[in-house]
TORZA-30070 format. One line per 3 residues: number of its first residue (from 1); their letters; for each residue x, y, z negated of N, C-alpha, C. Coordinates in nm, 4 decimals. Example, Ala and Ser with C-alpha at 12.3 -4.5 7.8 and 13.67 -1.06 7.14 Angstrom:
% TORZA-30070
1	as	1.3190:-0.5690:-0.7800:1.2300:-0.4500:-0.7800:1.3200:-0.3300:-0.7800 | 1.2850:-0.2250:-0.7080:1.3670:-0.1060:-0.7140:1.2900:0.0030:-0.7870
This chain:
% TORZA-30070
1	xxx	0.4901:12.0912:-17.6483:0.5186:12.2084:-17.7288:0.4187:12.3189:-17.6934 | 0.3954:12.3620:-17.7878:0.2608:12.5656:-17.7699:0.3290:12.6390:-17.8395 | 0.3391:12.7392:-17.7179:0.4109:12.8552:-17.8031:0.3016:12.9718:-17.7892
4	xxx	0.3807:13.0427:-17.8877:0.2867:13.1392:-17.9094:0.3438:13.2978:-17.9382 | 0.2894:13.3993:-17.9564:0.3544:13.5522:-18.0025:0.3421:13.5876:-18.0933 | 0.4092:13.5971:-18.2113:0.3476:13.6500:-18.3213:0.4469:13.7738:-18.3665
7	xxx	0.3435:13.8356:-18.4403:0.3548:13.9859:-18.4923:0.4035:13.9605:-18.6474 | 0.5079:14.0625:-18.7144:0.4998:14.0394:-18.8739:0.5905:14.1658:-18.8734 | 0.4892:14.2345:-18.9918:0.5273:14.3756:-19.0170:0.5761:14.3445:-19.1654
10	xxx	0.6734:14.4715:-19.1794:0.7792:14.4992:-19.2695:0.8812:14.5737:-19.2867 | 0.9269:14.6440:-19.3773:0.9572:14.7119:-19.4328:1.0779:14.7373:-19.3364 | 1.1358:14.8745:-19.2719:1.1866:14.8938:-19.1921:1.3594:14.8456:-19.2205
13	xxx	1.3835:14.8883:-19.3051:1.4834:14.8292:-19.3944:1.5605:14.6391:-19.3612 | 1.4358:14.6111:-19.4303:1.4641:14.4449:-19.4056:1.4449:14.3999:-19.2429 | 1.3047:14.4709:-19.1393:1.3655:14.4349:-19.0113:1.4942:14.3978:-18.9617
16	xxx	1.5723:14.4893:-19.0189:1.7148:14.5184:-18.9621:1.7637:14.4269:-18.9823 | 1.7805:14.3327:-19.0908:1.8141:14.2634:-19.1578:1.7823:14.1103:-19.0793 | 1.6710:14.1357:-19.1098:1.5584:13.9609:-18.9851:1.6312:13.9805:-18.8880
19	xxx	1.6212:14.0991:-18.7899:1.6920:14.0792:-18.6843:1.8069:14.0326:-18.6218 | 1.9033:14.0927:-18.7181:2.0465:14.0512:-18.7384:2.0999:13.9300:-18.7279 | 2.0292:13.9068:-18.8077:2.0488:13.7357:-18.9127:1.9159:13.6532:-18.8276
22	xxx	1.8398:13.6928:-18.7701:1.6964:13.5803:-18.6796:1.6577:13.4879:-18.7858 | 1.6496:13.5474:-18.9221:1.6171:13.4580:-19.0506:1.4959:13.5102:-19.1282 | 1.3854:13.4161:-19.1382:1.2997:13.5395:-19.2267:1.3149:13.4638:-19.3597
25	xxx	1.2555:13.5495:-19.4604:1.2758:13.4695:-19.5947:1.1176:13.4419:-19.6176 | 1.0719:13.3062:-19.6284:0.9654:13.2236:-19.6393:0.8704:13.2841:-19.7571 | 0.7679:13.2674:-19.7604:0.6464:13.3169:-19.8875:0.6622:13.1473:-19.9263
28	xxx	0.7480:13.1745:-20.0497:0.6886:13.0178:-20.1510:0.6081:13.0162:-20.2418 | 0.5508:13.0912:-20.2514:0.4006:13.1218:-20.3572:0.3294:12.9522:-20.3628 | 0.2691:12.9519:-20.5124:0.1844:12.7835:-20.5042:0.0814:12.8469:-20.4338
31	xxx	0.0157:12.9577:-20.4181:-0.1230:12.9821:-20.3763:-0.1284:13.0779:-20.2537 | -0.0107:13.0760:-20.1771:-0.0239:13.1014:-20.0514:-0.1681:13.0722:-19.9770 | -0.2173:13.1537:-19.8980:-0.3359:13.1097:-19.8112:-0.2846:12.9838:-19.7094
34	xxx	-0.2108:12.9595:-19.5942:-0.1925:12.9275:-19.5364:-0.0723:12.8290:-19.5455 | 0.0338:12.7699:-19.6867:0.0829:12.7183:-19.7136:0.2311:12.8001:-19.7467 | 0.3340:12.7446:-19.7830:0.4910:12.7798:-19.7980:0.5444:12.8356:-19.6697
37	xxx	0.5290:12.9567:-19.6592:0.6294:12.9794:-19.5228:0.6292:13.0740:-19.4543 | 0.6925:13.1243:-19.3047:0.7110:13.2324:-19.2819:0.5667:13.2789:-19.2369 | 0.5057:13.4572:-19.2439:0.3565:13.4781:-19.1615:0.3655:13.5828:-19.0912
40	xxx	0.2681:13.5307:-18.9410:0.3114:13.6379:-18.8849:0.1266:13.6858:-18.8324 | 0.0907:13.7698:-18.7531:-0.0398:13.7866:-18.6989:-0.0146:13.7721:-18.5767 | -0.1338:13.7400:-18.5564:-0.1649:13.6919:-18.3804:-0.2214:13.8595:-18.3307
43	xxx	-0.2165:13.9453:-18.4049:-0.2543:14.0692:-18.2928:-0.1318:14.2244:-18.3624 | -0.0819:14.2683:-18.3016:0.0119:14.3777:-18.3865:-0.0701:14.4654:-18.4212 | -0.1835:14.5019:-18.4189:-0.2841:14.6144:-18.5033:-0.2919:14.5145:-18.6545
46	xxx	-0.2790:14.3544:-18.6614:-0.2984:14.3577:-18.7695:-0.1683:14.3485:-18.8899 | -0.0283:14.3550:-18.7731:0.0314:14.3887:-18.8295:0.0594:14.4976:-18.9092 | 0.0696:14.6247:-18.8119:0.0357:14.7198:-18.8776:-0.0227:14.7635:-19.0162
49	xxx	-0.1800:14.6937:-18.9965:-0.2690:14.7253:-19.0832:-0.1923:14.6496:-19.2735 | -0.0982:14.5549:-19.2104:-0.0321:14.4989:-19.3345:0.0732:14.5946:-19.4013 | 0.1381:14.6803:-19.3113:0.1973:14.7477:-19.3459:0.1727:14.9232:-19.4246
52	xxx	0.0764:14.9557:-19.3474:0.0478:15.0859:-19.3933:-0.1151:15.0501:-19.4903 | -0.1762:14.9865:-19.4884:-0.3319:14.9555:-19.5507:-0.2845:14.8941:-19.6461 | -0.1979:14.7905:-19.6188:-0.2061:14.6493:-19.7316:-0.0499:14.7115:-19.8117
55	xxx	0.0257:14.7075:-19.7675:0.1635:14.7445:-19.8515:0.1947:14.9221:-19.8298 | 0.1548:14.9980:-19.8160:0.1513:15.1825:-19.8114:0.2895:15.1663:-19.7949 | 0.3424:15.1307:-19.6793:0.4974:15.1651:-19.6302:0.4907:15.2879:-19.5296
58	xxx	0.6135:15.3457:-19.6055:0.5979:15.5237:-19.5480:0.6745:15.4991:-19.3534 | 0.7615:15.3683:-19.4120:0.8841:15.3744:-19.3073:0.8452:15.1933:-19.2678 | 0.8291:15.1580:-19.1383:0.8117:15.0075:-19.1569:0.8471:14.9814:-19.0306
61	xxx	0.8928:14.8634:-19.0088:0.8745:14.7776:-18.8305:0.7789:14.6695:-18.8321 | 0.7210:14.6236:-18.6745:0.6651:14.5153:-18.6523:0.8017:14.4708:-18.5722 | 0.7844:14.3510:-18.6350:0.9038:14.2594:-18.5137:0.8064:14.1685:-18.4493
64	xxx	0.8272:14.1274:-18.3336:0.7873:14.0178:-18.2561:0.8817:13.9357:-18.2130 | 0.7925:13.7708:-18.2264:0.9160:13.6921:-18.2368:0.8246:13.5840:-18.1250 | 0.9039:13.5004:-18.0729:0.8504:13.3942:-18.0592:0.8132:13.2456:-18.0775
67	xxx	0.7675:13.2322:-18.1251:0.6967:13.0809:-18.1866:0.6581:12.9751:-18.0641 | 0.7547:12.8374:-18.1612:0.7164:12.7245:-18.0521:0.6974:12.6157:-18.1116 | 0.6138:12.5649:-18.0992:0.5869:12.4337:-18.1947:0.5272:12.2910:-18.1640
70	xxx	0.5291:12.2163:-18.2433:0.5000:12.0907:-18.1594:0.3734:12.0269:-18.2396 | 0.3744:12.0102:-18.4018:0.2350:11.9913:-18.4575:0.1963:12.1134:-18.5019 | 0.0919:12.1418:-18.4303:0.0068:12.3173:-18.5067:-0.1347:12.2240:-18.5815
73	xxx	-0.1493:12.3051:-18.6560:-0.2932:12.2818:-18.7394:-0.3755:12.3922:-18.7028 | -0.4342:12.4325:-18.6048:-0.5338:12.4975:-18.5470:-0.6615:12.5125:-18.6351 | -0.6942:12.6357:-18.7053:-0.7927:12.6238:-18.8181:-0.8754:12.7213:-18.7598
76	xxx	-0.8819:12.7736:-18.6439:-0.9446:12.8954:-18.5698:-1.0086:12.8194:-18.4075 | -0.9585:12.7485:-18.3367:-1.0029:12.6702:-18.2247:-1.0181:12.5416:-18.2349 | -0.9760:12.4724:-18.3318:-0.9701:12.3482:-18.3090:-1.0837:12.2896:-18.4045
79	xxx	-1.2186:12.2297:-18.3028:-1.3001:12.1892:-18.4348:-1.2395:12.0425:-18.4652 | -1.1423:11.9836:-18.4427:-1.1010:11.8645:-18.5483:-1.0547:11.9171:-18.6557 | -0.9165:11.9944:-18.6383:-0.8705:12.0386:-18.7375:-0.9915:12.1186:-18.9047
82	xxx	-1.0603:12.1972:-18.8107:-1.1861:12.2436:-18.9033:-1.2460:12.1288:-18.9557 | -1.2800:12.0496:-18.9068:-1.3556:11.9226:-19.0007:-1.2763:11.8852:-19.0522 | -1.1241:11.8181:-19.0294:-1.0473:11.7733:-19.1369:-0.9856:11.8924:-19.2792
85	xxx	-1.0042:11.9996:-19.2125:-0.9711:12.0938:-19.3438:-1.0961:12.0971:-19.4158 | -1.1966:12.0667:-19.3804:-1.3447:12.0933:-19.4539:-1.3558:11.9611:-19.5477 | -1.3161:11.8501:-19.4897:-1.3191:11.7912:-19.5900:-1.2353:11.7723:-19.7066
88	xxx	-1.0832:11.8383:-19.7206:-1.0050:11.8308:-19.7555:-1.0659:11.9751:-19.8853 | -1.1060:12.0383:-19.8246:-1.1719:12.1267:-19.9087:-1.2726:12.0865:-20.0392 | -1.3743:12.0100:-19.9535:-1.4345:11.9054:-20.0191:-1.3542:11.8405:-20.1234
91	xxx	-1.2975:11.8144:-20.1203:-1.2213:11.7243:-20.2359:-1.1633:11.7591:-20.3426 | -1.1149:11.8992:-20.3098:-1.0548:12.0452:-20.3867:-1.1391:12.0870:-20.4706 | -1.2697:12.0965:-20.4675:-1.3360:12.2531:-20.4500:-1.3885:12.1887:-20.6338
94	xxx	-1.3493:12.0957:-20.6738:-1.4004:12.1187:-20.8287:-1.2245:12.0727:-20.9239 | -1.1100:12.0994:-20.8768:-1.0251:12.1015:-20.8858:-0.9644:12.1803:-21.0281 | -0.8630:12.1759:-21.0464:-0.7956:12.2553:-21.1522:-0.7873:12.3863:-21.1395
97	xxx	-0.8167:12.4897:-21.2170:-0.8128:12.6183:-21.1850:-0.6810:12.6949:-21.2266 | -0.6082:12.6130:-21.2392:-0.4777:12.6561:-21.2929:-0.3464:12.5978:-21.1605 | -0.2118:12.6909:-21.1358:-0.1412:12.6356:-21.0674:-0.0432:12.5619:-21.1815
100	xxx	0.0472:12.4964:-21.1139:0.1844:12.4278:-21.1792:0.2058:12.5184:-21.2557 | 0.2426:12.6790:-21.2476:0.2718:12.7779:-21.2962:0.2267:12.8478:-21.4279 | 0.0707:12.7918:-21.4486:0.0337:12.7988:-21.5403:-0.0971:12.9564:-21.5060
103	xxx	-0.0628:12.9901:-21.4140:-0.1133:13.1164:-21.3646:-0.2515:13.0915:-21.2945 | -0.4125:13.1952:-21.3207:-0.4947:13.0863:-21.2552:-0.5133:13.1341:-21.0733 | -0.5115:12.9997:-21.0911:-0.5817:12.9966:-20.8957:-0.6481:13.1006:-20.8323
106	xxx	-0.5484:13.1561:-20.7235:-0.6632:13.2590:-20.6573:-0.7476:13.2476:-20.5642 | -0.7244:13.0764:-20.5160:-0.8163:13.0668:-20.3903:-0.7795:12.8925:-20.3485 | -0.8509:12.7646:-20.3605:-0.8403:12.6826:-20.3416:-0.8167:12.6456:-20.2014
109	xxx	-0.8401:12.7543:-20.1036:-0.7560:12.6743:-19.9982:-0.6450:12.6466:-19.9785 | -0.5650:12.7104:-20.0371:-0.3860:12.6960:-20.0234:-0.3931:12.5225:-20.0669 | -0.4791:12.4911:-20.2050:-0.4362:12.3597:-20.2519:-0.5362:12.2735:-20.1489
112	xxx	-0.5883:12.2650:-20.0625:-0.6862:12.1649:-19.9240:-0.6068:12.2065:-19.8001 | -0.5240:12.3158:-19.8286:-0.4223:12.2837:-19.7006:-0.3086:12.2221:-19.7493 | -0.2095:12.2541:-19.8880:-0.1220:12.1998:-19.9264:-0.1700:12.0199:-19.9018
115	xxx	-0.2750:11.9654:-19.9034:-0.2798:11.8243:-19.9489:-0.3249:11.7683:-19.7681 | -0.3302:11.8437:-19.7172:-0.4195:11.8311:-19.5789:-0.3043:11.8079:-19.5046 | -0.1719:11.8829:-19.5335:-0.0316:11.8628:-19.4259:0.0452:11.7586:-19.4952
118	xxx	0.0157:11.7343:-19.6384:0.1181:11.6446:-19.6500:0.1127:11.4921:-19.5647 | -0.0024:11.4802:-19.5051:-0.0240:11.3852:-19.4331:0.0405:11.3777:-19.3177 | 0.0001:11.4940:-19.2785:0.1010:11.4686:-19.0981:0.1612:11.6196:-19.1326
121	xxx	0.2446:11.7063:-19.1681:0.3287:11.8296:-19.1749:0.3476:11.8734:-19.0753 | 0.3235:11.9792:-19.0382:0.2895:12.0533:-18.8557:0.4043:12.1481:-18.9002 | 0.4363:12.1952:-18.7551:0.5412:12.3535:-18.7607:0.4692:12.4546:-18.7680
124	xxx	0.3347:12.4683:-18.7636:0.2472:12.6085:-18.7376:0.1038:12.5653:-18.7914 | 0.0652:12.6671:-18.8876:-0.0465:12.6687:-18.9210:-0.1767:12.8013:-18.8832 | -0.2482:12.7812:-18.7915:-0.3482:12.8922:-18.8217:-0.4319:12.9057:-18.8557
127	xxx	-0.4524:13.0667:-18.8974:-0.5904:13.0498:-18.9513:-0.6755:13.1854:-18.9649 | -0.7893:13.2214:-18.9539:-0.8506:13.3223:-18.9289:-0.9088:13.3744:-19.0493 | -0.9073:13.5033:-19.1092:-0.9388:13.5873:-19.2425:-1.0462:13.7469:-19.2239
130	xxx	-1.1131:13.7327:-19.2676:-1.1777:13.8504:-19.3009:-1.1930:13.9665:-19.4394 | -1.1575:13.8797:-19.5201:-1.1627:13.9508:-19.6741:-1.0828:14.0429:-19.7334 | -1.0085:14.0537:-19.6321:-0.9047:14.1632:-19.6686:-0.8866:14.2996:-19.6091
133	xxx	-1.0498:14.3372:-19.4960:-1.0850:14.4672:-19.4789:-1.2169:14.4888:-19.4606 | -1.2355:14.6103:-19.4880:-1.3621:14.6582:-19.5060:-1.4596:14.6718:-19.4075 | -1.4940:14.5976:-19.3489:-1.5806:14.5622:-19.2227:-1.7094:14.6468:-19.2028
136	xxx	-1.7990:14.6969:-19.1059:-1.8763:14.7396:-19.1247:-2.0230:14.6264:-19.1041 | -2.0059:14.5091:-19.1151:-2.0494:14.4433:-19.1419:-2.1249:14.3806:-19.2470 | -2.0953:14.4248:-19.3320:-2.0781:14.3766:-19.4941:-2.2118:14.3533:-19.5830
139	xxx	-2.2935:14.4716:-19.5047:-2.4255:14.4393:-19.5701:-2.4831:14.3646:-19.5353 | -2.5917:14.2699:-19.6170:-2.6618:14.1352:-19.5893:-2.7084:14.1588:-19.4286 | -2.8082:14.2547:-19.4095:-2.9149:14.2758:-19.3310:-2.8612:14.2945:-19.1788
142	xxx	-2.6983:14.3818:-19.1540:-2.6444:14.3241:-19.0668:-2.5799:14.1935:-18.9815 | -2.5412:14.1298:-19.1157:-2.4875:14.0124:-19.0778:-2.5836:13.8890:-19.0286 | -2.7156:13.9208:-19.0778:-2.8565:13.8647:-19.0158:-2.8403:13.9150:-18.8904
145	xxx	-2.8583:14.0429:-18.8432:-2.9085:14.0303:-18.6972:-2.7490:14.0358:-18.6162 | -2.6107:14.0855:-18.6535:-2.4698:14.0732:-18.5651:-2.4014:13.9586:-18.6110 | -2.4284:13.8258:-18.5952:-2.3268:13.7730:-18.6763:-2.2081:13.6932:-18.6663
148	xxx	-2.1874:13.7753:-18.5327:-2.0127:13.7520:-18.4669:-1.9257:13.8424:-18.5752 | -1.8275:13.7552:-18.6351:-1.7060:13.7657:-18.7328:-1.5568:13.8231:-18.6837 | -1.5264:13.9281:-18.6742:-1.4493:13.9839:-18.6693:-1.3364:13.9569:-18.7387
151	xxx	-1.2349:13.8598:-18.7117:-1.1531:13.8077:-18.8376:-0.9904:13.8558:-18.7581 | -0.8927:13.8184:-18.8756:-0.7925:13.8404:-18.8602:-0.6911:13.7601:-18.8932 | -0.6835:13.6980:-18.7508:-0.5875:13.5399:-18.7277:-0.4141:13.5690:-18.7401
154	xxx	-0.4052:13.4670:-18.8815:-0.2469:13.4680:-18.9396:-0.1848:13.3269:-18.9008 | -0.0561:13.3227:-18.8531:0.0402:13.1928:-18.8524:0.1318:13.2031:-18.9064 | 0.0720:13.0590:-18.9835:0.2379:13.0363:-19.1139:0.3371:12.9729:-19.0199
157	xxx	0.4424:12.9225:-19.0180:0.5074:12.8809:-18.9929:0.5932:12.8210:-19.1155 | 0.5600:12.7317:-19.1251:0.6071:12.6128:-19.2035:0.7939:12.5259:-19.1759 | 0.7723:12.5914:-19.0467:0.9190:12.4787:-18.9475:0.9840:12.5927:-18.9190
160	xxx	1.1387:12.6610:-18.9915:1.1947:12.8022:-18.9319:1.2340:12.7378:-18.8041 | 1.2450:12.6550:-18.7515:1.3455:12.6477:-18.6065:1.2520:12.6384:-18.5240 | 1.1220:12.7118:-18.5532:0.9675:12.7410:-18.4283:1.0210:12.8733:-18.4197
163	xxx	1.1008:12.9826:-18.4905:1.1036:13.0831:-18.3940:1.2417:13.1645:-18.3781 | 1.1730:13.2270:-18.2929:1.3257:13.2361:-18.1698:1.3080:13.3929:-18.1268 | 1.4066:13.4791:-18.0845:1.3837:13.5819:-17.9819:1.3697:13.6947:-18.0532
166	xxx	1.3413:13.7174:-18.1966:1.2616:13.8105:-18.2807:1.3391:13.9311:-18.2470 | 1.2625:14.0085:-18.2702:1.3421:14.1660:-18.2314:1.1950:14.2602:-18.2835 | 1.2633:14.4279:-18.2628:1.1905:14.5225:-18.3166:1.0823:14.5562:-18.2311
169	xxx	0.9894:14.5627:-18.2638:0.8584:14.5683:-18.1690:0.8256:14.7429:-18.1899 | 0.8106:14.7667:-18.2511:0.8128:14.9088:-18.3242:0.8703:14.9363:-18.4891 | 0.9004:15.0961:-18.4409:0.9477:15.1602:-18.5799:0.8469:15.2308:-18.5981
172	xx	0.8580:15.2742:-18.7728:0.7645:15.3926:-18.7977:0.8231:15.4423:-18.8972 | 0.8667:15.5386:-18.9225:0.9069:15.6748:-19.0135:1.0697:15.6430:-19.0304
């Protein structure tokens, strides 16, 4: 088993609620990044940053919970896992641009990870993101001469009985 700490910010309101109950309610989106399930961050600044940057919550908590799992899909350390998602990508990447839903695709990895777990289905998925802040990186000519990636590592959790312990990490407003 690897356990791990994870961070997941939200609306101060519903904390109360997770806490109570030690239940989160899962992202079932078809085009989830990281698959069907609960997400949390591997650092609480990027929780935060989900809360007040990404969702403008006046009033919010980070809860921290703890995560334990037995198959993780490691998409940030593990270069197997990276080659098997790369090829799985590969296979995707001239795919349907439409979901079940009828709605179009916002990002073909959800469907090279959806097809990548149905093989062996892990309790924890990670995975590392950059596109969702404004880096000072960004221009070509830097990323030539700095080109260490500053990313921002999310875990799905796919298996609810990986976490345990959750409680209020901080309030805000």
């Amino acid at each position: 088993m690897t356990a791990y700490v994870g961070y997941h910010g939200t609306d101060k309101n519903a904390a109360k609620i997770i806490v109570d109950s030690q239940k989160f309610r899962p992202s079932r989106e078809d085009d989830e990044w990281l698959g069907k399930g609960v997400y949390f961050y591997w650092d609480i600044d990027d929780a935060r940053w989900w809360c007040t940057d990404y969702k403008k919550l006046d009033a919010y908590a980070v809860l921290q919970s703890s995560l334990t799992a037995g198959v993780v899909v490691d998409l940030v350390h593990s270069r197997t896992d990276q080659e098997n998602f790369r090829m799985f990508c590969d296979k995707v990447k001239n795919k349907c641009e439409r979901l079940p839903n009828g709605k179009k695709r916002r990002n073909f990895m959800s469907l090279a990870i959806e097809l990548m777990i149905r093989l062996k289905p892990p309790d924890i998925i990670i995975g590392a993101f950059d596109e969702n802040r404004k880096f000072w990186y960004k221009a070509k000519d830097l990323k030539d001469k700095f080109p260490v990636v500053i990313s921002q590592i999310q875990i799905c959790v796919l298996n609810a009985d990986c976490i345990s312990n959750t409680y209020i990490y901080e309030e805000v407003g």
